[in-house]
N, C-alpha and C positions, 0 to 999 in steps of 0.2 A: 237661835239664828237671827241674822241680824235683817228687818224689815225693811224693804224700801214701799214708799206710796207710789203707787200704780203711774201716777203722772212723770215721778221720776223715773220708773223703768222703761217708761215710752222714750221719754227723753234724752237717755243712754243709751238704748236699743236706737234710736235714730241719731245720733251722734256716732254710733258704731258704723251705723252704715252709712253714712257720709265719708267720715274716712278711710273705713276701708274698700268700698263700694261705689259710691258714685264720685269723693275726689280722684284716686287713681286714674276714675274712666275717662275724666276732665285732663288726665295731666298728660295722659298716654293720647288723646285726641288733639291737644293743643301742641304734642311733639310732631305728630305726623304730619296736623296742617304747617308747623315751621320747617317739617324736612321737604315740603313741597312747595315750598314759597318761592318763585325766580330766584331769589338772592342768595338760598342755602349750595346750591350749585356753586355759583360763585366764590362764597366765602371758604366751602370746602377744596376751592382750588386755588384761593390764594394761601391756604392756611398751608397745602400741599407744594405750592410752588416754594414757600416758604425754609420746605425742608428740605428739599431738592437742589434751590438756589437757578433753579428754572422758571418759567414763563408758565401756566398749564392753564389748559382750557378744558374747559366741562360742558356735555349738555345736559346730564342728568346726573344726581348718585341717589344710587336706592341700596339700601340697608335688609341684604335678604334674611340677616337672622344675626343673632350677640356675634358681634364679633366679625363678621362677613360682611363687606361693601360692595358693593358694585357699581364702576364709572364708567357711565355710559358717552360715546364720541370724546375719550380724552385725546389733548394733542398737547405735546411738551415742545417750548422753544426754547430758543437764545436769548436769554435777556437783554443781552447787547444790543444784536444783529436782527432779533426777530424771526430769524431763519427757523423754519420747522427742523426739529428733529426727528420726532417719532410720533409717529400720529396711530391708533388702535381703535377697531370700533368697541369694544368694553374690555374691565380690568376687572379680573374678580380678586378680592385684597383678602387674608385672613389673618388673623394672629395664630401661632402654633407655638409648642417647643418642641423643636427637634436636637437631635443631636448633631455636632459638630465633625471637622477633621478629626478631632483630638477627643472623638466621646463625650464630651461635657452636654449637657442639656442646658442649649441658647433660646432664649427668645426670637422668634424667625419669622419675618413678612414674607407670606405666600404668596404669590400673585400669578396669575394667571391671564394670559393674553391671548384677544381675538384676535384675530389677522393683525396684525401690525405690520407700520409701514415705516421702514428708519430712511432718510433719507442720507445718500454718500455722502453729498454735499457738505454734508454739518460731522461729519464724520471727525473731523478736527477739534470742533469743539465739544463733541460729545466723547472724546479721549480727554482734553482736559477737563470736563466734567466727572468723569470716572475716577482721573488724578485727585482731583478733591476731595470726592468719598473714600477712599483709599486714605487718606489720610488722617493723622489723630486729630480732629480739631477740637480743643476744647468744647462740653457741653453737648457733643450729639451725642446720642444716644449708641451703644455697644452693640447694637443688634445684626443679626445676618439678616441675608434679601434671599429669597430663593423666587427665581423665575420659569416658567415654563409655558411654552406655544408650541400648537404643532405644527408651523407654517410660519415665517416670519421674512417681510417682503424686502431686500433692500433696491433703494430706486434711484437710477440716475438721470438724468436727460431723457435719454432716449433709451436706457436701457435697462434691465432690472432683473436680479435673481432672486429665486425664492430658495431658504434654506428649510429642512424641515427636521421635527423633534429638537426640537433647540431647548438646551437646559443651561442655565446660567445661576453660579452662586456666589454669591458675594459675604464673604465673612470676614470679621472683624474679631483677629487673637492677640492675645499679649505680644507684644514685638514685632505685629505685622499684618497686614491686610492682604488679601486677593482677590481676584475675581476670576472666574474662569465660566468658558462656556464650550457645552458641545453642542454640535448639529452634522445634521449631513445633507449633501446639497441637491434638491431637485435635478433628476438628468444626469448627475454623475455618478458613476460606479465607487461606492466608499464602504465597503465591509465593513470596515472600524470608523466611530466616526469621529472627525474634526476637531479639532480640539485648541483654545486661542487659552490661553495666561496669564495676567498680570499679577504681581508680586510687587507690593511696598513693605520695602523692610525698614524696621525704626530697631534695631540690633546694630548699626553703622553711623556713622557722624561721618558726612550730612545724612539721611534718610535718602534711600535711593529705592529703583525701581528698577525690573526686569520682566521681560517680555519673553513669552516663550508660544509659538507656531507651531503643532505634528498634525500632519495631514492625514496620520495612521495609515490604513492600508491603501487606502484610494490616493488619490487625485482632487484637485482644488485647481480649476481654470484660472489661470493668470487673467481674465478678463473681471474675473469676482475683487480680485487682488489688486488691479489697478484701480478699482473701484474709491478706492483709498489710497495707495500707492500710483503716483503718476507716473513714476520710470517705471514702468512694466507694462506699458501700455505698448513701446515699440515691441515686445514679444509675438505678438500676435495676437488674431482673436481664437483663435482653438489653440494656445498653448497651452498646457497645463503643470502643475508641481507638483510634483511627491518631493518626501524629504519634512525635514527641522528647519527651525529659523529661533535662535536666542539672543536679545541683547538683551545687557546691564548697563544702566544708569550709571554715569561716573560726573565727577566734577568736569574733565574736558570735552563732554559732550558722552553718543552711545557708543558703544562699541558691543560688539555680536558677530557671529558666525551662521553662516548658511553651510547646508549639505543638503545635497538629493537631486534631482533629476528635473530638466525641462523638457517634455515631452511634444511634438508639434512645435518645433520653433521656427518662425515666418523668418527667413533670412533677407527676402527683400523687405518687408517691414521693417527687419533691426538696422540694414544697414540702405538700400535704394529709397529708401524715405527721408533719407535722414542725411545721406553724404551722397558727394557728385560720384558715385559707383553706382556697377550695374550687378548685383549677384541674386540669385534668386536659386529658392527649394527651401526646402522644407526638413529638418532635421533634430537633433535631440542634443542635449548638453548634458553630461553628468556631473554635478560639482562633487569632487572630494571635500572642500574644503575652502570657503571664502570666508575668509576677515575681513572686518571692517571698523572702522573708528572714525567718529566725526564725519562722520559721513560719507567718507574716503576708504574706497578699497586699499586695505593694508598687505592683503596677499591672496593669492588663488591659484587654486592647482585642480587641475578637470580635465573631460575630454570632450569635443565636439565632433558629430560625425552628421553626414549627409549623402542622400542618394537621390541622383538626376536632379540633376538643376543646369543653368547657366550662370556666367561667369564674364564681366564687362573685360574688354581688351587693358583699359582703364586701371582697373584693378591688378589685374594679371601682371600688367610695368610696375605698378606703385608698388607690390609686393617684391617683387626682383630689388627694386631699385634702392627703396626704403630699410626691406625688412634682411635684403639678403637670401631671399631664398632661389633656389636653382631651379632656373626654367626645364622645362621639358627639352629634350633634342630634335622633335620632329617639329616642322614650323606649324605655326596656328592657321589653321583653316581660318577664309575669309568669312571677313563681319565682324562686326559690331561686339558680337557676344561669342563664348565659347561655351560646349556644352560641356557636362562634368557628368561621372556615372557613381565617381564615391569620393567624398570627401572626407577624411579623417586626420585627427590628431588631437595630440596631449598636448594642453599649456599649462606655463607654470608663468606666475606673474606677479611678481615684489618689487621692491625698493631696488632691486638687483639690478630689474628686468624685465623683458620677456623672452622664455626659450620654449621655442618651438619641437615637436618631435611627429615626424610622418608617421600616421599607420596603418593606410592605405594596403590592404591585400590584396588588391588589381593589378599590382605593379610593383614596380622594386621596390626592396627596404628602403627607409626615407619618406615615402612618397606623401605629401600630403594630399593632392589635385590631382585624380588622371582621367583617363576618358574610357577606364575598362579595363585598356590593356597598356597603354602609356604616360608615362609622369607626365603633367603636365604645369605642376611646382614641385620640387622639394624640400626639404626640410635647410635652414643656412648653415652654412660651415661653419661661420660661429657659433656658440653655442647658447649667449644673450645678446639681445640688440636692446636698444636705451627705450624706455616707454615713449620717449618724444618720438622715437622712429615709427611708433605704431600708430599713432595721432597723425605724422605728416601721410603716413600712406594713405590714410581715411579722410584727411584733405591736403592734398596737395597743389601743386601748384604755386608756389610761394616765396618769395627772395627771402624771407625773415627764416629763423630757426623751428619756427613754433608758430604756424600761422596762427592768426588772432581772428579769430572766427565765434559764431555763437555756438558752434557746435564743438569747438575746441578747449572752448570755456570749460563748458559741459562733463567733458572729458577727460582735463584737466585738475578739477577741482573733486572728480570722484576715483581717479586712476593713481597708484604709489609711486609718490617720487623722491628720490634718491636722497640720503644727507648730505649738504657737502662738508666733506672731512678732508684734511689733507691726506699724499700718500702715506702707507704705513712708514715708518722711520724719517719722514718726515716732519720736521715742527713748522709750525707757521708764523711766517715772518712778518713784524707789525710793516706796514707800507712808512715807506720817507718819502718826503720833497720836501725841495727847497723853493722859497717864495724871493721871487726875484722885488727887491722893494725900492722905493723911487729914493733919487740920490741925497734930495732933503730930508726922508723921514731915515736915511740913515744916519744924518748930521744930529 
């Protein structure tokens, strides 16, 4: 056997334990004081802002074990704008593999969030932030996000809802991205909960996008909705929605469909806020069926019903006058306002139109307006009137065709309006005139 002298095996027994012994202890001490240095904070949130394409702020990240982070006070901005988006007091981060929609075993960022705060405000550009990730960019990495809080605060002004169990997942497959998230909302009755959609398909030229809203079994306040959504603000503040909402992405802008129900809907809000009428109470809308494109309501068919309210003298003419519809036969008690005990009817509303249909069970067939036990509108004889005539009744007053109003604007540029086409067996005849020209330049 082969001998070593004594001084050598000291000499290799303490070379052993240097390296394996006391450098480790040096490398593993010299990592901890650099993950506590002021600046490793920092640099781990530029490195993260990085991937994001966001602003991110850190006060601390601690490393609770292989593979697990912990950011302590992060807060994500606008790069642009600077505007806060999401602010959280810690994120706990993990690497997993979990399995996908499709069973496949993905690589997946866990993360878990403490009270987070998203601000509405930024709401706009925290959508096209999501558009981003949602899409193939060269070079990012294929991985899914899975998120989950059991409380997640969103905050406006003055007013702020907390949603709770909120699970959001974001994955990335062959021919398309999603994201989707459930919750259900503090204070509201939601047996099933909430559920929002995004969808980018790269299956289509150009790559597009669709958005899909089920409010499942409950209710979602239109007050959470306008939160993001400014035209839903005249609804009220205790309105609420049941029901779907889908658009797809197209080259001339979105186009989607709503169905479902508004529950609680402030009719002095929608319409005494907002036009020189006086109507007021409180009622429900059920949409069968709203389209829309471009932004523009393309059709609707629904019905509107109310019980006890009042009714401006005002409106009561503009309705006769404009829409056509049939007064009541007993005269209107004095004042200002009249009172109503049910309000009902079916609209249907296209490029046609609007037709009207009473259905009023206080009063005769027809009835839209009665007071219990007499009409006090009904339904017109014709059976469309022109959507201009619904706009002039809601402002009237006006020598022009179309008064030019902000609120006609408004109304105008979201309401269907008609092609013009000649009559049928009609062709269309190019216009002539003759240009009367001076007696030299005929010479």
């Amino acid at each position: 056997m082969f001998q070593l002298h004594d001084k050598t095996r000291r000499r290799i027994t303490l070379a052993a334990f240097v390296s394996a012994g006391v450098l480790p202890l040096f490398l593993i001490a010299g990592w901890c004081v650099n993950r506590h240095l002021p600046g490793c904070a920092k640099a781990d949130a530029d490195a993260l802002g990085r991937q994001l394409g966001l602003v991110v702020k850190l006060e601390a990240v601690r490393h609770l074990r292989p593979g697990v982070v912990l950011y302590d006070g992060i807060e994500l901005a606008d790069p642009e704008t600077g505007q806060t988006i999401l602010r959280s007091r810690c994120l706990e981060v993990a690497w997993r593999r979990q399995a996908d929609s499709q069973g496949q075993l993905r690589p997946t960022l866990c993360v878990i969030a403490s009270q987070p705060e998203i601000e509405t405000a930024a709401i706009g550009r925290g959508w096209q932030w999501l558009q981003r990730l949602l899409e193939n960019s060269p070079g990012r990495p294929q991985v899914n996000v899975q998120i989950s809080a059991d409380a997640v605060t969103l905050r406006a002004d003055e007013r702020s809802q907390t949603m709770s169990e909120v699970a959001a997942l974001l994955e990335t497959l062959p021919g398309r991205s999603s994201a989707q998230i459930d919750f259900r909302l503090v204070g509201a009755e939601t047996p099933e909960p909430a559920c929002i959609r995004v969808v980018r398909s790269r299956e289509v030229s150009p790559p597009a996008s669709r958005f899909e809203l089920s409010t499942g079994d409950g209710e979602l306040p239109c007050s959470v909705l306008a939160l993001a959504i400014d035209e839903l603000k005249p609804l009220g503040p205790r309105c609420r929605f049941h029901g779907q909402v889908w658009a797809n992405e197209t080259p001339d802008g979105w186009e989607g469909e709503v169905a479902g129900q508004l529950a609680e809907l402030d009719f002095g809000s929608l319409i005494s806020d907002h036009f020189p009428h006086r109507l007021s109470g409180i009622g429900r809308a059920t949409i069968t069926s709203a389209r829309f494109h471009r932004g523009r309501l393309e059709e609707c068919c629904g019905v509107v019903a109310a019980e006890r309210g009042t009714i401006g003298r005002s409106l009561l003419a503009a309705a006769v006058d404009r829409l056509g519809l049939v007064p009541g036969p007993a005269p209107l008690p004095p004042g200002d306002r009249v009172a109503y005990e049910e309000l009902a009817m079916s609209v249907v509303l296209d490029a046609n139109g609007l037709r009207l249909r009473g259905l009023c069970g206080s009063a005769e067939p027809g009835t839209i307006l009665s007071d219990g036990r007499n009409r006090l509108l009904g339904e017109p004889a014709r059976g469309s009137q022109p959507v201009a005539a619904f706009v002039q009744m809601l402002v009237p007053q006006s020598i022009v065709q179309v008064p030019a109003s902000r609120q006609t604007d408004w109304l105008l540029r979201h309401l269907p309006v008609p092609d013009v086409l000649p009559p049928p067996g009609a062709e269309a005849v190019p216009p002539t005139a003759r240009a009367h020209l001076p007696d030299e330049w005929q010479r």
